[in-house]
C-alpha positions as CSV (number, residue, x, y, z in Angstrom):
1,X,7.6,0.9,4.0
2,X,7.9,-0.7,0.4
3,X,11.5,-1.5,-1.1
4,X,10.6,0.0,-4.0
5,X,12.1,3.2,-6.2
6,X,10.0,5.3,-4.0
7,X,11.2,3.4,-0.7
8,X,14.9,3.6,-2.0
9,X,15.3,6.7,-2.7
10,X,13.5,7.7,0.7
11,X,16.0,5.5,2.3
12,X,18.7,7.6,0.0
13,X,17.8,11.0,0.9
14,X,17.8,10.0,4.8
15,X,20.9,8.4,4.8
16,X,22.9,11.1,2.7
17,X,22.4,13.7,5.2
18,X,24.0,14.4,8.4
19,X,22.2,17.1,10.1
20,X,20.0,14.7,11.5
21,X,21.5,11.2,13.0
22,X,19.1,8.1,10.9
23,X,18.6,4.6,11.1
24,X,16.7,3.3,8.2
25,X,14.8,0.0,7.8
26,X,13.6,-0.8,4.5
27,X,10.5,-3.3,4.9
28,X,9.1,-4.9,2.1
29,X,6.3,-7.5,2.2
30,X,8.7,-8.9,-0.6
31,X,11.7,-11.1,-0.1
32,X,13.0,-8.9,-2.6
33,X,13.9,-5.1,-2.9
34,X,13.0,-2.9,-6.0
35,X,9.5,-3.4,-6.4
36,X,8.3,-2.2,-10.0
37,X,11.8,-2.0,-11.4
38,X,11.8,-5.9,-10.4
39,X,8.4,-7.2,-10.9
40,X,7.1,-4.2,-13.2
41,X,9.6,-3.2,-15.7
42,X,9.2,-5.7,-18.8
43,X,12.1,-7.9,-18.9
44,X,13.2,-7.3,-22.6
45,X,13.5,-4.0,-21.2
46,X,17.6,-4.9,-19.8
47,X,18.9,-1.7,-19.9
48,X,15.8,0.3,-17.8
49,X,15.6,-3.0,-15.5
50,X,19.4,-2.6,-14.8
51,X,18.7,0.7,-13.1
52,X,18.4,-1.9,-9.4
53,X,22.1,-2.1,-9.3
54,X,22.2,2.0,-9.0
55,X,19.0,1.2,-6.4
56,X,21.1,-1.7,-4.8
57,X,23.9,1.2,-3.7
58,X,21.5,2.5,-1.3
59,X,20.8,-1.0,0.3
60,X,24.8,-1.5,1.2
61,X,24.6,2.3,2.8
62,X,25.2,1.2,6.8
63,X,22.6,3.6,7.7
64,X,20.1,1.7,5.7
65,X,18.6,-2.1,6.9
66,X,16.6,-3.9,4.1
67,X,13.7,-5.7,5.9
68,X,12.0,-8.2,3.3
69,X,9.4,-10.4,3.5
70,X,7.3,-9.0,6.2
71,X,3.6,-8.1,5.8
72,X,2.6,-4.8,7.8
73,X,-0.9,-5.4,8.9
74,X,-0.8,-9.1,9.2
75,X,3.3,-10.1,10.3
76,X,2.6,-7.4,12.2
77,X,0.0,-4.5,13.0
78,X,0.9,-0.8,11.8
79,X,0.3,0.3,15.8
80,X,3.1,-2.2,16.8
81,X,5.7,-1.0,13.8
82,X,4.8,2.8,15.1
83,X,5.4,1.8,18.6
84,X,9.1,0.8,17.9
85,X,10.0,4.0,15.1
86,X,10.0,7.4,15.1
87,X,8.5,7.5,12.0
88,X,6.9,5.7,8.7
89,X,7.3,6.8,5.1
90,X,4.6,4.9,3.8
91,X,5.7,3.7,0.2
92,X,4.3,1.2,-0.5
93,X,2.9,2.0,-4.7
94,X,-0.5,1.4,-5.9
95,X,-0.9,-1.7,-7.4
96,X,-4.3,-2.7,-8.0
97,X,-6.2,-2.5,-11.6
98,X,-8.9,-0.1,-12.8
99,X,-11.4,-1.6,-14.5
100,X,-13.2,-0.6,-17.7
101,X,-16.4,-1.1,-16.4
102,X,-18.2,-2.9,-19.4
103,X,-20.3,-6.1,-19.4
104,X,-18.6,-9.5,-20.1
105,X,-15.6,-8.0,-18.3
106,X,-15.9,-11.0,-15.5
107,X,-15.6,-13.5,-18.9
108,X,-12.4,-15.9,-18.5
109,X,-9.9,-14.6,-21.1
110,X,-10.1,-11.2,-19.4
111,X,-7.3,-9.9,-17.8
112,X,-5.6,-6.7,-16.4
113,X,-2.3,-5.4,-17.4
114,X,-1.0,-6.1,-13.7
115,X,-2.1,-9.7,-13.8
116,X,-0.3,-10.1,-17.1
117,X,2.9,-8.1,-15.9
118,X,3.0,-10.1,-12.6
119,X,3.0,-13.1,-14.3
120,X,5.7,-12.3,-17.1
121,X,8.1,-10.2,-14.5
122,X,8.3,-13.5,-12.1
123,X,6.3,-11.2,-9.1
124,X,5.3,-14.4,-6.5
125,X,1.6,-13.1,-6.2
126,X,1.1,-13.9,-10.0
127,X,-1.9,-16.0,-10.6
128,X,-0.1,-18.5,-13.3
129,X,-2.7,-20.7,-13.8
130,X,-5.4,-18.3,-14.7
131,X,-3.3,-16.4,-16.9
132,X,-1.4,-19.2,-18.8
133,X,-4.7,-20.8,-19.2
134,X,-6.0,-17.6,-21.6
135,X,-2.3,-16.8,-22.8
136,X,-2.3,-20.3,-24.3
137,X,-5.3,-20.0,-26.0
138,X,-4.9,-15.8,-27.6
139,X,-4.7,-16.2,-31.3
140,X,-6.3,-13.0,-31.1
141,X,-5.6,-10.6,-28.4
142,X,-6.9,-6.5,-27.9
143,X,-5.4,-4.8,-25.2
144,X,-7.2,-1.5,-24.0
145,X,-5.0,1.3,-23.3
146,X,-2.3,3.0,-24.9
147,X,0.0,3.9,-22.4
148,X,3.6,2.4,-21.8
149,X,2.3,-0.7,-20.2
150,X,-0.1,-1.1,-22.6
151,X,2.9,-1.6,-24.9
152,X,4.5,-3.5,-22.9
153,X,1.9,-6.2,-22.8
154,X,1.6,-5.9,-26.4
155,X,5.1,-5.9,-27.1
156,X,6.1,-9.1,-24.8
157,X,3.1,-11.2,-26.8
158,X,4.3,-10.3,-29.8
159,X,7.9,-11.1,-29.4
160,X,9.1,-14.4,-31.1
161,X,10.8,-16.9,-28.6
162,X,14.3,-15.9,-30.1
163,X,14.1,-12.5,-28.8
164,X,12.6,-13.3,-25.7
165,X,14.8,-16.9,-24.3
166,X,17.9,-14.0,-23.7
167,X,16.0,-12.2,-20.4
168,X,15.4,-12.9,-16.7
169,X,11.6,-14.2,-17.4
170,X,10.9,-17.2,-15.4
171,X,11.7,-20.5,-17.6
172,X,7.4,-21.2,-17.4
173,X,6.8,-18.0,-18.5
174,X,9.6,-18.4,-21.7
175,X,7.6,-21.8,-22.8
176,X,4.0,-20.7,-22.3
177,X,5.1,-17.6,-24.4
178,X,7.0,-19.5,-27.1
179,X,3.4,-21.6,-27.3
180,X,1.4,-19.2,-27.4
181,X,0.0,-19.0,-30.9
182,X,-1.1,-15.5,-30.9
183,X,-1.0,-14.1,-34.3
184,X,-2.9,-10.9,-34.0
185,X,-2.4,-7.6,-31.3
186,X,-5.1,-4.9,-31.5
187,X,-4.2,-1.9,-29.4
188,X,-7.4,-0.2,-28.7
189,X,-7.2,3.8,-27.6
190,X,-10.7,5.8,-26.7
191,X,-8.9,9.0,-27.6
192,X,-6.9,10.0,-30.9
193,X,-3.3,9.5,-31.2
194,X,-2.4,13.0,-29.5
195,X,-3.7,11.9,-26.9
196,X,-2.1,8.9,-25.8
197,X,0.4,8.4,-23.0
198,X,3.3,5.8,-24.0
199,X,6.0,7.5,-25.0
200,X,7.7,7.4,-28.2
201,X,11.2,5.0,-27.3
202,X,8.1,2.8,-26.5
203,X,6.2,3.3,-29.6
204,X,9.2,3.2,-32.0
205,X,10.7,-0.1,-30.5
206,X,7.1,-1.8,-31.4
207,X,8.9,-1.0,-34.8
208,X,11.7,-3.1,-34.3
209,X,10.4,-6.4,-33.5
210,X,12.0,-9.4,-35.5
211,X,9.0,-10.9,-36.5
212,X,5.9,-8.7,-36.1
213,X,4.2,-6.1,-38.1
214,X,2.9,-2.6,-36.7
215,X,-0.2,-1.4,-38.4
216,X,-1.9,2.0,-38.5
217,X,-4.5,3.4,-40.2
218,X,-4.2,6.9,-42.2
219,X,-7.9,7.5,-40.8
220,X,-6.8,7.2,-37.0
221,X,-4.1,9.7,-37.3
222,X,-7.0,12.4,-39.2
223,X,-7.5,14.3,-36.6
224,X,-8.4,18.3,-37.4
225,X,-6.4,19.4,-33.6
226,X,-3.1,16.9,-34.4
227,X,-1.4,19.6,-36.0
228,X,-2.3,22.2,-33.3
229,X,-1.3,19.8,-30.6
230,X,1.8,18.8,-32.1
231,X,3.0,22.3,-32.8
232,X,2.6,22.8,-28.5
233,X,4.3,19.8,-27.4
234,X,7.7,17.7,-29.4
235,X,6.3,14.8,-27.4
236,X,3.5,14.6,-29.6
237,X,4.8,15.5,-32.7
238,X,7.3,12.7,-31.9
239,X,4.7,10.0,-31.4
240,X,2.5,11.1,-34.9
241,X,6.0,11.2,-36.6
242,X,6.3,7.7,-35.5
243,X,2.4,6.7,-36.0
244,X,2.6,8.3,-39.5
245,X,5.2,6.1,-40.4
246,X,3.7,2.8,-39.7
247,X,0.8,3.6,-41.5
248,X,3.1,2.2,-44.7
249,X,3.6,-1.1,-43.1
250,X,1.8,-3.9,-44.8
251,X,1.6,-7.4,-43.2
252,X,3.9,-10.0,-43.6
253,X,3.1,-13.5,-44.4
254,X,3.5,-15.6,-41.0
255,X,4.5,-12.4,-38.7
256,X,2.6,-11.4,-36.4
257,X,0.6,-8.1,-36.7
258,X,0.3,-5.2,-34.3
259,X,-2.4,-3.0,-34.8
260,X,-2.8,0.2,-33.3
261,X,-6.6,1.3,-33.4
262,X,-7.8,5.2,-32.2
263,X,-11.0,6.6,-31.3
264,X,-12.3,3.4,-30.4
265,X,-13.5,2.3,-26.9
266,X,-14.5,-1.1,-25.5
267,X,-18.7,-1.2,-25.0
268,X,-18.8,-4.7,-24.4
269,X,-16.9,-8.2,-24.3
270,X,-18.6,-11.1,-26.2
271,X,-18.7,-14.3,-25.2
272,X,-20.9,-16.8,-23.0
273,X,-18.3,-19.1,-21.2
274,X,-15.2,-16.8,-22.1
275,X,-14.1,-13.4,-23.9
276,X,-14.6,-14.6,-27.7
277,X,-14.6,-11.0,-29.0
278,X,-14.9,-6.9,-28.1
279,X,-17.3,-4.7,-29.3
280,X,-15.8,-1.7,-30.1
281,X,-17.6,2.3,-30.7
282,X,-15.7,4.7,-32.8
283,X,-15.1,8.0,-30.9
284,X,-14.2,11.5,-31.5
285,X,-12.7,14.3,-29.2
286,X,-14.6,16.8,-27.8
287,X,-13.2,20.2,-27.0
288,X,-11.9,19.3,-23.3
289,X,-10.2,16.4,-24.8
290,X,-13.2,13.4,-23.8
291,X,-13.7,10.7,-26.0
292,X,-17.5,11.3,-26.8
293,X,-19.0,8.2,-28.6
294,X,-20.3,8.2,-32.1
295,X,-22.6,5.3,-31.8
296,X,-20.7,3.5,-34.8
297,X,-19.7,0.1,-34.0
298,X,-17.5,-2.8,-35.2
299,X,-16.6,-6.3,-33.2
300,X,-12.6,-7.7,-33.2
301,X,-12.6,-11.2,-32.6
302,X,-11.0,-12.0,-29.2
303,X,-9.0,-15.2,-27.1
304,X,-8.0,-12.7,-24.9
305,X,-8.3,-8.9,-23.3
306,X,-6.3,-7.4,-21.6
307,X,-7.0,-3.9,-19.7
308,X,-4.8,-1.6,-19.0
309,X,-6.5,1.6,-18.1
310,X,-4.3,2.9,-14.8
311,X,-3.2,1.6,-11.1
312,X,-4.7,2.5,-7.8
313,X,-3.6,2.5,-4.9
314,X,-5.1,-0.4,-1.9
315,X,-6.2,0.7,1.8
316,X,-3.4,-0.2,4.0
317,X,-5.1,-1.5,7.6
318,X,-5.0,1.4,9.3
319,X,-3.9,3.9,7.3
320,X,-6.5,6.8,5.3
321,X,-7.0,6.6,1.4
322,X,-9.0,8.7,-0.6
323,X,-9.7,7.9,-4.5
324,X,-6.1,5.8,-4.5
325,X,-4.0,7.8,-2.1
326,X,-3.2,8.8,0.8
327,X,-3.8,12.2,1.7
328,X,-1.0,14.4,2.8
329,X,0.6,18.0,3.1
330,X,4.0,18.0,1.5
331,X,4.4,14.1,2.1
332,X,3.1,14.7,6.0
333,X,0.1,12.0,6.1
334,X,-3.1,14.0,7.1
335,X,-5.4,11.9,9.8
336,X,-8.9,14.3,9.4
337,X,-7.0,16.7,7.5
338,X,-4.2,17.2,10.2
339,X,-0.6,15.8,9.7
340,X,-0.4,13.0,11.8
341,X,2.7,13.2,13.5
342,X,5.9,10.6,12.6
343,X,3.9,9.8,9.2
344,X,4.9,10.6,6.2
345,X,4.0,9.3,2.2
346,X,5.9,9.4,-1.3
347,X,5.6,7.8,-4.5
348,X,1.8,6.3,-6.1
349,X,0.4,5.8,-2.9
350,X,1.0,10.0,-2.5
351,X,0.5,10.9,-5.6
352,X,-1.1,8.4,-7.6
353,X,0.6,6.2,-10.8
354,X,2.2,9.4,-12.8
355,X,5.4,9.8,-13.9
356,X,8.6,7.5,-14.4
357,X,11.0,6.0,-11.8
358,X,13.0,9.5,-11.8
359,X,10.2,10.9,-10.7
360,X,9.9,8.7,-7.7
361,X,13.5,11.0,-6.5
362,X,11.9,14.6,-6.4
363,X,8.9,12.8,-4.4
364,X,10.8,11.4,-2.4
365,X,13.1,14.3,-1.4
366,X,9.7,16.5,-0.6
367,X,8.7,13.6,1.7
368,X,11.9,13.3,3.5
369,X,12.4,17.5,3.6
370,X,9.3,17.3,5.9
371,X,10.3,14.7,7.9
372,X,13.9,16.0,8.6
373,X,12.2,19.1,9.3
374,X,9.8,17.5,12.0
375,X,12.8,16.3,13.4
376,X,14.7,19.3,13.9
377,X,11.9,21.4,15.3
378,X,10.9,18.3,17.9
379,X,8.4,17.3,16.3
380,X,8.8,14.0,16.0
381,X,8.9,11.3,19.5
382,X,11.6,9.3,19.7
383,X,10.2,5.6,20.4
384,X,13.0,3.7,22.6
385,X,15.8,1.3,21.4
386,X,13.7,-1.9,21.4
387,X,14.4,-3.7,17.6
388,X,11.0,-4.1,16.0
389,X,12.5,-7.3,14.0
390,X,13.3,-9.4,17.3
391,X,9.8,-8.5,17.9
392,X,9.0,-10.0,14.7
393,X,11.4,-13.2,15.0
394,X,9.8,-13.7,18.5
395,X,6.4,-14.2,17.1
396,X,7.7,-16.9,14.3
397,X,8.6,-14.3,11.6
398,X,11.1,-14.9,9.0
399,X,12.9,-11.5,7.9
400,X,14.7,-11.8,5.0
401,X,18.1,-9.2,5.2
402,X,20.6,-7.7,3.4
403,X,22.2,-11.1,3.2
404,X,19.7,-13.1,2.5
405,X,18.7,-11.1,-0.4
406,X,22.2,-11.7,-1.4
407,X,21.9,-15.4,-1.6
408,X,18.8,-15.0,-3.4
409,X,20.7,-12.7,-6.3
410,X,23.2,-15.4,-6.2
411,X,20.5,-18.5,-6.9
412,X,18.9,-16.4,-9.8
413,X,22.2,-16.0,-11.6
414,X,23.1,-19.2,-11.3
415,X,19.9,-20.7,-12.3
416,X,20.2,-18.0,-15.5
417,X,23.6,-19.5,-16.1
418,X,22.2,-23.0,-16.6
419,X,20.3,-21.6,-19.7
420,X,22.5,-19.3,-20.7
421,X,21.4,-16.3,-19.6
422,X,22.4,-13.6,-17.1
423,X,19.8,-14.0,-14.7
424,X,16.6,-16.5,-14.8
425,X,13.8,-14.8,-12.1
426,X,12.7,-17.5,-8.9
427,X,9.2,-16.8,-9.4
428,X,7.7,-18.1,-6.0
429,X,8.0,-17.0,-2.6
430,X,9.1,-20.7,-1.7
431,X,11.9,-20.7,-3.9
432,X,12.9,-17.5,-2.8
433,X,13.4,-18.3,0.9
434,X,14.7,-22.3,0.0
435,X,17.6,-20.1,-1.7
436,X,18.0,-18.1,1.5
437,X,17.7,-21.5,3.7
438,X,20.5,-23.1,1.0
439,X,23.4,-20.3,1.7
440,X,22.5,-20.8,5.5
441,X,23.0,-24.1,5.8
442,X,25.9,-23.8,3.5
443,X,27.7,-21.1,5.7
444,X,27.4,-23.2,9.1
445,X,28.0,-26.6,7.7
C-alpha cells in the first residue's frame, strides 16, 4: 500500500517468483505511481528522476494491478481492504516534517523542506499559496539542515531561470521561481562538516551552478577530529575535499551566493508578523558527536526559513506506530509485540527515512521473504475472490488504473511539449483525473 520505490519493488519481488502463485494490487492514495521518485526527487535532478521508467517495468508485469487514487482509511477502511486480501505490505513512506522546536517557528516565512519540495516537484497536496507567498518575498533565505534535501532546497532557489525552464516543474512553479529575488542562501549545520549527511555528487554540483556562488569559511572546516574522521571513512574525506575547496570562492557581483555555515544552530526566529531573521549559536562537538552550544551568538537576516531536519512517518487509522514507524519482525507488523498475521511493512514507514531509493530493494526483499514464507507454511488466510475495487466503484470511488495513468503520462508530455520541454508536471489532482476523463471520452467517442 503506497506506489512508491518501496511499494514497487514489493510489487517486484512478489511478481518475479513462482513458488508462490500472486496477484498484486498496487494502491496509492495518488493518481500517480512512484511516490518520492515523482514528487520528492528535485526536478533538475533528470537523470535520478528517470529511474520511474525502470520502476514503470514493474507496473506492466500482469501479475501486478496499479490502484491510484484511493485513500485507505477514508475511500475505504483498512478492516474492509484486509477483508478482501490475503495480505498488506504497508508502504506507504513517512512524510511528515520534524520540527526544530525553537520560538518564532509558527512565523509566516517559515517553512519545512517537504512543504517546499511538494510545491517545486508538482505533488497535488502542495500548499501553493502559502509557500509562493514567502518564496516571493526571500531575498534572504537560511535553510537548517545539511543533508541532501537540504541541498536540494538550496540548490533549486538558487538556480537562475535558464537552468531551471528545461525540467518537469509545474509552469507556476517556473515563474514564481524566476521572480523570486532571492539573492542570498545560508545553509545552517548544528554539527561540523564531518558530520553532515548530503553526499558529495550533492555538494559538488552546488559548485556548478551558472550563476551562484558557494561560500565556506576556513574556520568551519577547523575541526581538531576532521582529520581523524576522514582518515576512517572516503565519504568524508570526499565532502572536506570538496568544502576545502570552496572556501577560495569569492562572490560575484550580481550572482547569487551560497553559503555553507557549521557549528551553528537555530535558537530562535525573529520577527513579529513574519520570520525577518534567525538567531544563530555557534557550536562545537562533543566526544559522542552532539552539537553542545557555546553560548556565542550572531543573527542572519531572513525572508524565509526553511527546515529540513528529517521525515517521520504519520499514524495510519488502524495501524500501530511508534516514534515514526511501524513496528515489525523482519517486515511482519507486530500488533502488542506479536506479528499480526497477513501484515507486513517495508521502506520509511519500517525503518524510518535512511538510505537512498536502492535501499528501498533489500527492504523490500526482507519484507516479502517473510511473507512468501507465511505463505508456504499456511500461515497466511486466503480471503475469497470478491474484487476489493468493485467494492470501491460501488460506493462512488474513482480508481485510477494502469490506463488511466497512461493517459495522464500522455497529457504531461504533451503539455511539456507546448513549452518545449520533455515533460511539464499536472500539479493538481483535478487536472490529473480531467486527463484521465479526456482519453475516456476520446476512446468511446
Amino acid at each position: 500500500m503506497g506506489a512508491g520505490p518501496a511499494g514497487i519493488y514489493a510489487a517486484e519481488a512478489l511478481a518475479g517468483q513462482d513458488d508462490v502463485p500472486v496477484a498484486v494490487d498496487l494502491v496509492d492514495r495518488l493518481p500517480t505511481p512512484f511516490g518520492l521518485v515523482r514528487h520528492g526527487i528535485a526536478p533538475d535532478h533528470v537523470k535520478m528522476r528517470a529511474l520511474r521508467e525502470t520502476l514503470h517495468h514493474t507496473l506492466d508485469h500482469e501479475r501486478v494491478r496499479f490502484v491510484g487514487n484511493v485513500e485507505i482509511g477514508t475511500d475505504l477502511s483498512l478492516d474492509e481492504l484486509r477483508r478482501h486480501v490475503d495480505a498488506v505490505v504497508y508502504t506507504y513512506g513517512a512524510a511528515g516534517d520534524r520540527r526544530l522546536g525553537v520560538p518564532g517557528e509558527e512565523l509566516p516565512g517559515s517553512l519545512a523542506a517537504t512543504d517546499v519540495v511538494a510545491w517545486y516537484c508538482g505533488h497535488p497536496d502542495a500548499d501553493r499559496a502559502r509557500v509562493e507567498e514567502a518564496v516571493l518575498r526571500a531575498r534572504d533565505v537560511v535553510v537548517v539542515g545539511v543533508g541532501n534535501v537540504a541541498l536540494d532546497v538550496a540548490r533549486v532557489l538558487a538556480r537562475s531561470p535558464a537552468e531551471l525552464d528545461p525540467t518537469e516543474m509545474p509552469q507556476h512553479v517556473l515563474d514564481t521561481l524566476a521572480a523570486a529575488p532571492v539573492e542570498r542562501v545560508t545553509v545552517l549545520g548544528r554539527r561540523g562538516p564531518a558530520q553532515a549527511t548530503f553526499t558529495t555528487q550533492e555538494l559538488r554540483e552546488l559548485g556548478h551552478l551558472a550563476r551562484a556562488t558557494v561560500l565556506v569559511s576556513p574556520r568551519d572546516l577547523d575541526d581538531p577530529g576532521n582529520e581523524a574522521l576522514a582518515a576512517a571513512d572516503r565519504h568524508v574525506a570526499r565532502n572536506l575535499a570538496a568544502l576545502q575547496g570552496f572556501t577560495e570562492n569569492l562572490p560575484v557581483d550580481g550572482w547569487t551566493t551560497v553559503h555553507l555555515q557549521f557549528h551553528a544552530r537555530p535558537v530562535r526566529l525573529l520577527g513579529t508578523d513574519r520570520v525577518t531573521g534567525v538567531e544563530v549559536e555557534r557550536t562545537t562537538v562533543d566526544e559522542d558527536g552532539r552539537a553542545v552550544g557555546t553560548g556565542e551568538t550572531y543573527t542572519l537576516p531572513a525572508d524565509l526559513v526553511v527546515r529540513s531536519v528529517g521525515y517521520r512517518g504519520h499514524p495510519l487509522p488502524g495501524l500501530p506506530l511508534d516514534a515514526g514507524t511501524v513496528p515489525h519482525q523482519a517486515g511482519r507488523v507486530l500488533r502488542d509485540g506479536v506479528p499480526s498475521t497477513g501484515e507486513y511493512v517495508a521502506g520509511w514507514i519500517k525503518r524510518g527515512p535512511t538510505g537512498v531509493v536502492g535501499t528501498n530493494k533489500h527492504d523490500a526483499r526482507e519484507t516479502v521473504g517473510s511473507l512468501l514464507a507465511d505463505a508456504a507454511s499456511g500461515v497466511l488466510v486466503p480471503r475469497g475472490d470478491e474484487d476489493w475495487v468493485d467494492t470501491l466503484v460501488a460506493r462512488g470511488g474513482r480508481p485510477v488504473l494502469l490506463a488511466d495513468w497512461r493517459a495522464i503520462d500522455a497529457a504531461e508530455i504533451a503539455l511539456g511539449a507546448a513549452h518545449g520541454r520533455a515533460r511539464t508536471t499536472l500539479h493538481d489532482r483535478e487536472s490529473l483525473l480531467a486527463a484521465v476523463r479526456s482519453a475516456a471520452a476520446a476512446a468511446e467517442g
